[in-house]
C-alpha positions as CSV (number, residue, x, y, z in Angstrom):
1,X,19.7,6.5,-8.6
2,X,19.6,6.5,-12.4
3,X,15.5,6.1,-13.6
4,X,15.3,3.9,-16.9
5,X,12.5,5.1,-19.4
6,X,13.7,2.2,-22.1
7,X,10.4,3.3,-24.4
8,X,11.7,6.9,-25.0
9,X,15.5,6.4,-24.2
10,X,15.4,9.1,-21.6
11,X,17.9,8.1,-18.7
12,X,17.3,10.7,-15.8
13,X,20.9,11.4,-14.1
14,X,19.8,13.5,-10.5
15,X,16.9,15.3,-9.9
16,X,17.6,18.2,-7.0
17,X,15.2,20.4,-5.6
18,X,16.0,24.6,-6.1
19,X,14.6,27.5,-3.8
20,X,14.4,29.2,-6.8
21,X,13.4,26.9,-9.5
22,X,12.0,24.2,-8.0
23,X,12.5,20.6,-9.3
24,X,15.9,20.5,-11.5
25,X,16.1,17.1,-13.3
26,X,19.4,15.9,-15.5
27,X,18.3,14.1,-18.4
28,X,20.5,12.6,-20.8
29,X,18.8,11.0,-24.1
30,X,19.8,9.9,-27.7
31,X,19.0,12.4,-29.3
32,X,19.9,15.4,-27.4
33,X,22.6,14.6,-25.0
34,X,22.6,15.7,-21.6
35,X,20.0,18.7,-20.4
36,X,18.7,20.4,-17.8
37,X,15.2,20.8,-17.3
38,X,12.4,22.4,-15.2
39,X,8.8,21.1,-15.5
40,X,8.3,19.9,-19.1
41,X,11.2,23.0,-20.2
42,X,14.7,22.3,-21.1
43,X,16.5,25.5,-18.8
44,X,20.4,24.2,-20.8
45,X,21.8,21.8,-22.9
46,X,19.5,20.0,-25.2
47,X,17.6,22.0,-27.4
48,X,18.6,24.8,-25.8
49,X,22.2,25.1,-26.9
50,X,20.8,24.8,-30.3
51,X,18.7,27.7,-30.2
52,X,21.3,29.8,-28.6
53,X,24.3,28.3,-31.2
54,X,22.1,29.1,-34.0
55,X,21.2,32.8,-33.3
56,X,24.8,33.9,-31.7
57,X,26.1,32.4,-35.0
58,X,23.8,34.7,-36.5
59,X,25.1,37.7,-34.2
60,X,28.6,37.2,-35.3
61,X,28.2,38.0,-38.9
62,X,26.8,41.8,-37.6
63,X,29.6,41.7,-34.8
64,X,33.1,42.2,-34.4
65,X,35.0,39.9,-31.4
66,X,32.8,41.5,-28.1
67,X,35.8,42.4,-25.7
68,X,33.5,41.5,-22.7
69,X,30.1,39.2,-22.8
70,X,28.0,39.3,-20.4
71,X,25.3,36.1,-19.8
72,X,22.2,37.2,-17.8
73,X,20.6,33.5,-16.7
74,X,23.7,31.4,-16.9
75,X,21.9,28.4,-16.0
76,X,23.9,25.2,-16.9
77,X,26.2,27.1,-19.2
78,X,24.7,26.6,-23.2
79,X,25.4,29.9,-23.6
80,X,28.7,30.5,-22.2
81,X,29.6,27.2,-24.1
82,X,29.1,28.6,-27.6
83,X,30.1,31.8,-26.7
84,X,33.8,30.7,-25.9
85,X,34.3,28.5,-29.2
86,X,32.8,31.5,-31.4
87,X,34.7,34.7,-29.7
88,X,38.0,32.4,-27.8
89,X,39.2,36.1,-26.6
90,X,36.2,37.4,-25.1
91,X,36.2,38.3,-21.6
92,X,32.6,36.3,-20.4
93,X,30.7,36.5,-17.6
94,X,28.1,34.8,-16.4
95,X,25.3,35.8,-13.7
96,X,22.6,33.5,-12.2
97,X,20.7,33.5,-9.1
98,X,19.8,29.4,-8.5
99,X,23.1,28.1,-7.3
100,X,21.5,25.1,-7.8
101,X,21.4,24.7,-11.1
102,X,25.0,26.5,-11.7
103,X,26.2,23.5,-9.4
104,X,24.0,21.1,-11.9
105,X,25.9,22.3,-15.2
106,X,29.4,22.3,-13.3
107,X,28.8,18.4,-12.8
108,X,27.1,17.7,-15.4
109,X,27.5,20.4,-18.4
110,X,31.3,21.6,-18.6
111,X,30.1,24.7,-16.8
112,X,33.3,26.3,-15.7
113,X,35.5,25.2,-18.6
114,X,34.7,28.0,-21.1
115,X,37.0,30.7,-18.7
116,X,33.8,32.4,-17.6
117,X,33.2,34.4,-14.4
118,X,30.6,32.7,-12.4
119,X,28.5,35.0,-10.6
120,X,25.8,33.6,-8.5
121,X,23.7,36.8,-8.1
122,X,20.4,38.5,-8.8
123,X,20.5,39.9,-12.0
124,X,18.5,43.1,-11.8
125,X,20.7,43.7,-8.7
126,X,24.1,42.7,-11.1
127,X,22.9,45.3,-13.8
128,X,22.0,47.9,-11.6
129,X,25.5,47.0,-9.6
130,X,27.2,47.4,-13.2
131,X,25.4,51.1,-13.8
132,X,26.9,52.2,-10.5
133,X,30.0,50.6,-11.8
134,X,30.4,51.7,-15.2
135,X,31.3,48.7,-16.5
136,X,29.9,48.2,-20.4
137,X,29.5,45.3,-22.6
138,X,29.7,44.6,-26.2
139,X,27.0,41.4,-25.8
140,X,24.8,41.1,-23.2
141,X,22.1,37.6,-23.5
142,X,19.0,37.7,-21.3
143,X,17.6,34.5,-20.5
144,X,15.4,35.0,-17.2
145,X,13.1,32.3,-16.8
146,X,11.6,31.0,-13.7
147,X,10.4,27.6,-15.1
148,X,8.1,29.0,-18.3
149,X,7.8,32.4,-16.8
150,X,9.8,35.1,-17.4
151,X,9.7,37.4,-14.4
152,X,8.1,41.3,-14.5
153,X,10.8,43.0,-13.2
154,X,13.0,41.9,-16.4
155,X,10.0,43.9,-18.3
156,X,10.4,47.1,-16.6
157,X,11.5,50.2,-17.3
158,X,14.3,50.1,-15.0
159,X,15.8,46.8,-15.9
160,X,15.6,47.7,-20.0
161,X,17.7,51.4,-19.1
162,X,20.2,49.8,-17.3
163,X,20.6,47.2,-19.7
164,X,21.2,49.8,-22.2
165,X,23.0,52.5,-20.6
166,X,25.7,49.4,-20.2
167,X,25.9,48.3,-23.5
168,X,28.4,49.5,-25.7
169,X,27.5,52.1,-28.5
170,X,28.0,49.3,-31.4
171,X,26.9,46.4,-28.4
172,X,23.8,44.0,-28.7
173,X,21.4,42.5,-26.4
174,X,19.6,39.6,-27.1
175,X,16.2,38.7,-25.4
176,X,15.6,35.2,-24.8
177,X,11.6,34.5,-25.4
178,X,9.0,31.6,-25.3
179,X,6.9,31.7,-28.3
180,X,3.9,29.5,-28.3
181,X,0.2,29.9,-27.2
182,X,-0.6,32.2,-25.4
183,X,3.6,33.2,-24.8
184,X,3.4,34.5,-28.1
185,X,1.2,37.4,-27.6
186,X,2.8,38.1,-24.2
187,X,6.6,38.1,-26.2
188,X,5.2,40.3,-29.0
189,X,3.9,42.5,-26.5
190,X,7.3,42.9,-24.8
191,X,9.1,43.4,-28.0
192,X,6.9,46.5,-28.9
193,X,8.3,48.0,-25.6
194,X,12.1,46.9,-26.6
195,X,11.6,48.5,-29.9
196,X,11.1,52.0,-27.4
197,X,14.4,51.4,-26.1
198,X,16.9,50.1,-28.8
199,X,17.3,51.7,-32.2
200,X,17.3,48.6,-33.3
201,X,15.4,44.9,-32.6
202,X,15.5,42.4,-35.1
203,X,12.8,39.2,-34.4
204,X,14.5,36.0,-35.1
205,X,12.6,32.2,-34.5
206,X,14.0,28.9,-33.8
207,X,12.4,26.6,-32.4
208,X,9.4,27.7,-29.9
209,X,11.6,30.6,-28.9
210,X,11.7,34.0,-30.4
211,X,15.4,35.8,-30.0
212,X,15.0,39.6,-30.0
213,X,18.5,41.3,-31.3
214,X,18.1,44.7,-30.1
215,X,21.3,47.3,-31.3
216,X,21.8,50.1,-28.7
């Protein structure tokens, strides 16, 4: 059943409930389309494929065509979107662990018609999977949020060596951040520890977010 809000011109598609992330609403308005969102937080689409169109644009003037992309928190498929129309040859995949709200962006979002590999899986697990592996990646986008929080285990030690013992000597990894009250202290915080890890982590800001560019 569609829910009218004819004062903001919000039009609210589904609404489904997640194991993971709770309740999932598809909202499609004027000004931003059609999005995803969790609690008062737009997870895809929306404002969200801004954020991420403007800083991988960014990344592609430091960054040859990546051979293989790899998109930790897939979600509804922002992402994977720009991804495909700024590197057409690039071998993408995309990991998530709410099959809910993959589902959500296939329906709703294009999700599934950018060529990416779908992979509904934990991503610590994928990573340390990929380690074991070998496999390596020339872009690798972490966007791990529960809601507004961004779980520990992304923070520790393990998670960050795998990430870079599978990132290509001239790869880059870009943290995905909230960045407003008291998230700000909590990102900065976190990017102190990335700057232990990377030779490299450049801060860059749009909108309430903060993008950390780390090179290997």
């Amino acid at each position: 059943m569609k829910i009218k809000d004819l004062l903001s011109g919000l039009v609210t598609l589904e609404e489904a409930d997640s194991p993971i992330n709770g309740k999932i609403s598809v909202v499609k308005s004027l000004g931003y389309g059609t999005y995803l969102q969790v609690g008062n937080l737009t997870q895809s689409g929306g404002v969200v494929f801004g954020i991420w169109k403007n800083t991988l644009s960014k990344i592609k003037t430091h960054i040859n065509e990546p051979q293989n992309i790899l998109i930790l928190g897939l979600g509804g498929g922002s992402c994977a979107k720009i991804s495909r129309k700024l590197w057409p040859y690039s071998i993408i995949t995309g990991v998530d662990f709410d099959k809910t709200i993959v589902e959500l962006g296939v329906r709703y979002l294009d999700l599934g018609k950018d060529s990416a590999e779908i992979v509904v899986s934990d991503a610590f697990e994928f990573v340390e999977k990929a380690v074991g592996d070998k496999k390596i990646y020339d872009l690798i986008t972490i966007d791990l949020f529960v809601g507004q929080e961004y779980p520990v285990v992304f923070e520790g030690d393990d998670f960050l060596v795998n990430v870079k013992s599978i990132l290509s000597d001239s790869g880059i990894a870009v943290f995905n951040r909230l960045f407003f009250d008291e998230k700000r202290s909590q990102s900065m915080n976190f990017g102190e520890k990335l700057e232990k890890y990377f030779s490299k982590v450049e801060y860059f800001y749009p909108e309430a977010n903060v993008m950390m560019i780390c090179n290997k």
